[in-house]
C-alpha positions in Angstrom: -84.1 -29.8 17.1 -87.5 -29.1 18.9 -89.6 -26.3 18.1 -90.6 -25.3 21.5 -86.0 -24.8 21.6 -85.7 -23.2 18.7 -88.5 -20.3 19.9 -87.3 -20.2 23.1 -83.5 -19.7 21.5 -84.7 -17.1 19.3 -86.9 -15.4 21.8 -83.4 -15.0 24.1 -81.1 -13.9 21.5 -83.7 -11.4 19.9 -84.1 -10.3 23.6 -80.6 -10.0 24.2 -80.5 -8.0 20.8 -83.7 -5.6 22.1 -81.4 -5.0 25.4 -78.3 -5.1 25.0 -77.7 -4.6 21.2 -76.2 -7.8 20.2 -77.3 -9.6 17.0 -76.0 -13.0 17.7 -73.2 -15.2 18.3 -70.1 -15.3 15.8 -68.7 -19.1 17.2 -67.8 -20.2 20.5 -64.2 -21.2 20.2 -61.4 -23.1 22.3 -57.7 -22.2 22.9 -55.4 -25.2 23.0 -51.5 -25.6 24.0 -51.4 -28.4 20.4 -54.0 -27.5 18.1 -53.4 -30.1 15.9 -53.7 -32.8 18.8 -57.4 -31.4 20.0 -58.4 -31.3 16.3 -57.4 -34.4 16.0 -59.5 -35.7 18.6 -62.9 -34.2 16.8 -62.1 -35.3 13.7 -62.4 -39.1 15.3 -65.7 -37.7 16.7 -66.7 -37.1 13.5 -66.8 -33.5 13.3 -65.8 -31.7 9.8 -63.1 -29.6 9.4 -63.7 -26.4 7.5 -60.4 -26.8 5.5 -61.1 -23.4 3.4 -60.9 -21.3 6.3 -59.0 -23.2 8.7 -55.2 -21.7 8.8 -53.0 -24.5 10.7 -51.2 -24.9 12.7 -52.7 -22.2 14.5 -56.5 -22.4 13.3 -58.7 -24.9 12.9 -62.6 -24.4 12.2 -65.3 -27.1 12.1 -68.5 -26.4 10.3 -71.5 -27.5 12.7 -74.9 -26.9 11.4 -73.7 -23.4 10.0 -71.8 -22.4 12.8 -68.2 -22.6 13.4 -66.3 -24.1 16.6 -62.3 -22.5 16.3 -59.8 -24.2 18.0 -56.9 -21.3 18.4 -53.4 -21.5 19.2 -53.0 -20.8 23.2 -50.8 -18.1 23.6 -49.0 -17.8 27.1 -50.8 -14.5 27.9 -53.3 -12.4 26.3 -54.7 -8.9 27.0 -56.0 -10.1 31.0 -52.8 -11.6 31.7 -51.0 -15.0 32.0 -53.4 -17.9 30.5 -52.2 -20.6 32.8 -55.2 -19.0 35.4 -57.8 -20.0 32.8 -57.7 -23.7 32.8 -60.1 -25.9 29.9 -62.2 -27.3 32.5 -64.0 -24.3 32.8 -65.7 -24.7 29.5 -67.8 -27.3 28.5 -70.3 -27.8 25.2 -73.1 -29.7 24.6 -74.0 -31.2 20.8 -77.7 -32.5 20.1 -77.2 -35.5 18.1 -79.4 -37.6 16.2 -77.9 -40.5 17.2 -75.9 -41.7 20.6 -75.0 -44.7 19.8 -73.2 -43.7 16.9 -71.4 -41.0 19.2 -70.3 -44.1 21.6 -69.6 -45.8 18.8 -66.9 -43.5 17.1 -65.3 -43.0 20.9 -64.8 -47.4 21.2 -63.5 -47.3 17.9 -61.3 -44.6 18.6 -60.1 -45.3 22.4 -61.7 -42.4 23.8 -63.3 -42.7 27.2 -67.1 -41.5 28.0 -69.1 -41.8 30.7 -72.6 -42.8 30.0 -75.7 -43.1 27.8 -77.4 -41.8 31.2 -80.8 -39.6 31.4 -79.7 -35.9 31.6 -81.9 -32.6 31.3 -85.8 -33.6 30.8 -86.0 -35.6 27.7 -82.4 -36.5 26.5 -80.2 -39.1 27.3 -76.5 -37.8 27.2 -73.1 -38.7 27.1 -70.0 -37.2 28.2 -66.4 -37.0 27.5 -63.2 -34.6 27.4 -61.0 -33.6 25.0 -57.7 -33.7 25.0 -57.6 -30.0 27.1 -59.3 -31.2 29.4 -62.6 -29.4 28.2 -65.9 -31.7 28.7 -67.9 -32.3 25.6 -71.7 -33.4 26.0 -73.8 -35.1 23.7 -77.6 -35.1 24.2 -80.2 -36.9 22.3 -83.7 -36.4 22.8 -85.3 -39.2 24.4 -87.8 -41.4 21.7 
């Protein structure tokens, strides 16, 4: 992580904090038709699975850095309506990694297409892929 992020990070979130009284986020988290098959597909990434508090087949949590990324049974409707509006390509996450190569890596080994290394955002190099929902998943290393 660079320092200059991590101030800017904190600045925002202790200035959304002064304005609009939130402390911070709990976990960004995806809904999924088969949550089995989409954890599937970040376990081959490499992610780890928080098996104390994951509760399948309806919840699994992976443990990144502290935080927690939930993947939640998709229910056909919740409390704004039918879910079949809200379609995974409208979400996407981006991962710093230490190491791309070892992100492409895991994806040949594992038959799961990406699009890159290519430059992205001033000073990383990034690659790209989708998970099973459809839901694109970036990975950004900082350029050496």
């Amino acid at each position: 992580n660079s320092p200059v992020f991590d101030k800017l990070a904190h600045q925002w979130i202790a200035s959304l904090t002064r304005i609009e009284g939130i402390k911070t986020i709990f976990d960004v988290g995806w809904l999924s038709p088969d949550v089995e098959r989409c954890a599937e597909f970040y376990d081959k990434l490499g992610f780890r699975r928080d098996v104390a508090n994951s509760k399948p087949p309806g919840l699994v949590i992976f443990e990144i850095d502290g935080l927690d990324l939930p993947i939640h049974q998709m229910m056909e409707e919740d409390e704004f309506g039918p879910l079949e509006s809200h379609p995974g390509r409208c979400v996407e996450i981006s991962f710093i990694v230490a190491d791309i190569n070892e992100i492409m890596r895991r994806c040949e080994e594992n038959g799961i297409q990406f699009v890159g290394p290519k430059p992205v955002h001033a000073g990383f190099t990034g690659v790209v892929t989708q998970d099973p929902d459809g839901r694109k998943i970036n990975f950004f290393q900082a350029k050496k």
